[in-house]
N, C-alpha and C positions, 0 to 999 in steps of 0.2 A: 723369192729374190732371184734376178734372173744374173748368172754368175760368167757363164760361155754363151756364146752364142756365133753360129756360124752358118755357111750356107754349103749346101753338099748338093751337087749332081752327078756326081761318079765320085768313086773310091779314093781316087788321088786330088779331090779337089783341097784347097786348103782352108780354113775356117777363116772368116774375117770378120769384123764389126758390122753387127749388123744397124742397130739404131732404133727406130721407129717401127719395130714388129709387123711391117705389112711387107716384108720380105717372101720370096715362094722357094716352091720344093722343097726341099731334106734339111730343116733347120736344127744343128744341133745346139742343144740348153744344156742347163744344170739349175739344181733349185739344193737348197741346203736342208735336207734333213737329220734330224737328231743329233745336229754337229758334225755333219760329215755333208761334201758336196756329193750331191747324184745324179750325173750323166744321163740326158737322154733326147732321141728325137721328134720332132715334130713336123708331118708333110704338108704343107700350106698349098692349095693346088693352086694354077697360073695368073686364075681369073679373080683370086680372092679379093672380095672387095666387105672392109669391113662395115659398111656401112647397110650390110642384110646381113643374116643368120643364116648359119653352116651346118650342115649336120656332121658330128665328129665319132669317129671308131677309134677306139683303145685294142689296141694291138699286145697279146699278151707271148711271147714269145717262147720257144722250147730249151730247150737244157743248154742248148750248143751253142745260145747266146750268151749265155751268164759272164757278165764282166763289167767295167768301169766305164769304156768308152765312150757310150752311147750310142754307136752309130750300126755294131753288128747287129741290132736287131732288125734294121731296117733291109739286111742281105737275105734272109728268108724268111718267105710267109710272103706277107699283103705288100712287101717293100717292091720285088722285084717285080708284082704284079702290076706295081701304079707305075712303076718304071716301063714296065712293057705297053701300058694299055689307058696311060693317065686319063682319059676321056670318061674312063668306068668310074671313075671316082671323083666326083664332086662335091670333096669335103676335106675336114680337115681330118688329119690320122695320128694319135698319140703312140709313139714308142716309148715305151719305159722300158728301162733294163736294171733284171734282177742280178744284184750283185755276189761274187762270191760266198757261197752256203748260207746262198737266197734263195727262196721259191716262193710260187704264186699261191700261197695257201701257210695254213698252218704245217708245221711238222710234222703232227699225228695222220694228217688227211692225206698226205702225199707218201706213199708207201715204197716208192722207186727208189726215191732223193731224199736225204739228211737236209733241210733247212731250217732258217727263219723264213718268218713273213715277210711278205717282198711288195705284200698290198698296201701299207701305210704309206709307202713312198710313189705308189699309186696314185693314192688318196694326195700327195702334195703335190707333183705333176698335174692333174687333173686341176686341182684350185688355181695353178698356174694360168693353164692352157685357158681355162675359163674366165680367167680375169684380161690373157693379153690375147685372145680372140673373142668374136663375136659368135658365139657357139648359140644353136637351134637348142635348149633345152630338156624339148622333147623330143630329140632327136638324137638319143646319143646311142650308140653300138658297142658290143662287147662282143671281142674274138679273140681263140689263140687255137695255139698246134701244141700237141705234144701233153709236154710241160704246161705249155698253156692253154691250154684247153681242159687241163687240172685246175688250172687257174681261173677260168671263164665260169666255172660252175661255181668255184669257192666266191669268185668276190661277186658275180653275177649275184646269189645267194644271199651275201653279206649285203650288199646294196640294190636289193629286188627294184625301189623307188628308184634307183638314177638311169634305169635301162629302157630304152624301146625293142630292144632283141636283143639274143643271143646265138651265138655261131661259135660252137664248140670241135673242133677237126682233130680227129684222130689222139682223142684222148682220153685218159679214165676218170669213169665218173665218180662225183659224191651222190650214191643214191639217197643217204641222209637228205638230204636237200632238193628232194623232188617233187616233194608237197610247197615248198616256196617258189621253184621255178617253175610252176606249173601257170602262174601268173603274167609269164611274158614267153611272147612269139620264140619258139627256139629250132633252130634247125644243124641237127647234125649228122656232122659226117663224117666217114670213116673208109676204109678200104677192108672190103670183106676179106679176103685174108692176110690181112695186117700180122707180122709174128712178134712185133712187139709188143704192143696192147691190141688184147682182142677186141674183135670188133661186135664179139657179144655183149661185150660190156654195154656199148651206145647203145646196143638194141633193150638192152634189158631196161637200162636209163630212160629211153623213150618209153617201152610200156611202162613205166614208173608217171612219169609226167603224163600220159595220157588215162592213166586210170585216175587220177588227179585231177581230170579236166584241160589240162594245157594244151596248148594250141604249139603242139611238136611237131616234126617232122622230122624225117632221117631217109638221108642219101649212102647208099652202099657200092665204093664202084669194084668192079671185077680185076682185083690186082694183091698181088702179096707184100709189095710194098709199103711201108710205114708211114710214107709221102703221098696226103691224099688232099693238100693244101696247093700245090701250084695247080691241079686240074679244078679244084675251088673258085680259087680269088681268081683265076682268069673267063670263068665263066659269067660272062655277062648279066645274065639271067638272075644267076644268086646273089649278083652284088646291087642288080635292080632291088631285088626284093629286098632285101637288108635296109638298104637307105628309102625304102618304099616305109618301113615300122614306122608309127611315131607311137609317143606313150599315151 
């Protein structure tokens, strides 16, 4: 059920009616689950024409967006990048935002953060997005940072059948789950001296999925920062290749 709905192209825009869903850029929704409304956005690029298929990325966000909103997750990661470079991206982008002592995984699997599961309301976002666009199928992407890129591996995992790739950045892996992701294109990245999560971790995650057979890959840049996500989404290159996957 579609409950908010608004259009955003900078930070102080204000939300308005929108109508007939062929609206573009930073469309903030809500959909009701479990009895509770939950906040989130969705980027419609300029040219969207519903009348052909779009390939769509699930945008899984890190710790410092958790909240009710909707709209902070759209402020870092892939947001500020379609903002900078909107031409890179010819599709539609799901923000979902995990809500206070939420995370993108179960509790046990996430060893950082105290949560619940933040993937069910994933799961009803996405049925949304899928009913009020024309989404490519077999064209759908899974990314996060952080936090989510905890989260890329968990519901990646949980839902091996809904993915053409994976793009997990600067995150810790579930090596449990390397024998099932070994099934779809994954490329991750990280910054080789990261001091919050080590960046041995993706390396070891990748030899996991490659002794598996997976068609891995992993990018390491030269930097001790934790932020390895704007040098990411702004490369052209990578984002070619992402929306290049189909299933």
């Amino acid at each position: 059920m579609l409950l908010i709905i608004g259009l955003f192209h900078g930070a102080n825009t204000e939300p308005r009616d929108v109508g007939n869903g062929d609206d573009t850029g930073f469309v903030l929704k809500s959909v009701r689950v479990d009895g509770r409304d939950r906040a989130y956005s969705v980027y419609v690029p300029p040219d969207y024409d519903r009348s052909r298929e779009w390939p769509l990325i699930i945008f899984l966000h890190a710790s410092g967006q958790i909240g009710r909103d909707g709209w902070r997750p759209t402020t870092s990661g892939i947001g500020p990048a379609i903002r900078s470079h909107p031409e890179l991206f010819p599709c539609i982008v799901l923000f979902p935002q995990a809500p206070l002592r939420y995370v993108w995984t179960s509790e046990s699997s996430w060893p950082r953060l105290a949560g619940n599961d933040a993937t069910p309301i994933v799961d009803a976002e996405l049925d949304e997005v899928l009913r009020d666009y024309t989404i490519d199928e077999d064209r759908i992407y899974l990314t996060g940072v952080s936090m989510g890129a905890h989260g890329t591996y968990y519901y990646g995992a949980r839902r091996p059948d809904l993915f053409a790739a994976l793009m997990p950045i600067s995150g810790h892996p579930r090596y449990q789950d390397a024998s099932i992701l070994a099934a779809l294109p994954i490329w991750i990245f990280h910054n080789a001296g990261d001091t919050r999560i080590d960046s041995e971790e993706s390396q070891h995650m990748a030899g996991l999925i490659a002794q598996d057979g997976g068609d891995v890959q992993i990018t390491l840049y030269d930097s001790a920062a934790h932020n390895s996500w704007d040098r990411t989404y702004n490369d052209p290159e990578v984002i070619e290749w992402l929306l290049s996957q189909s299933r």
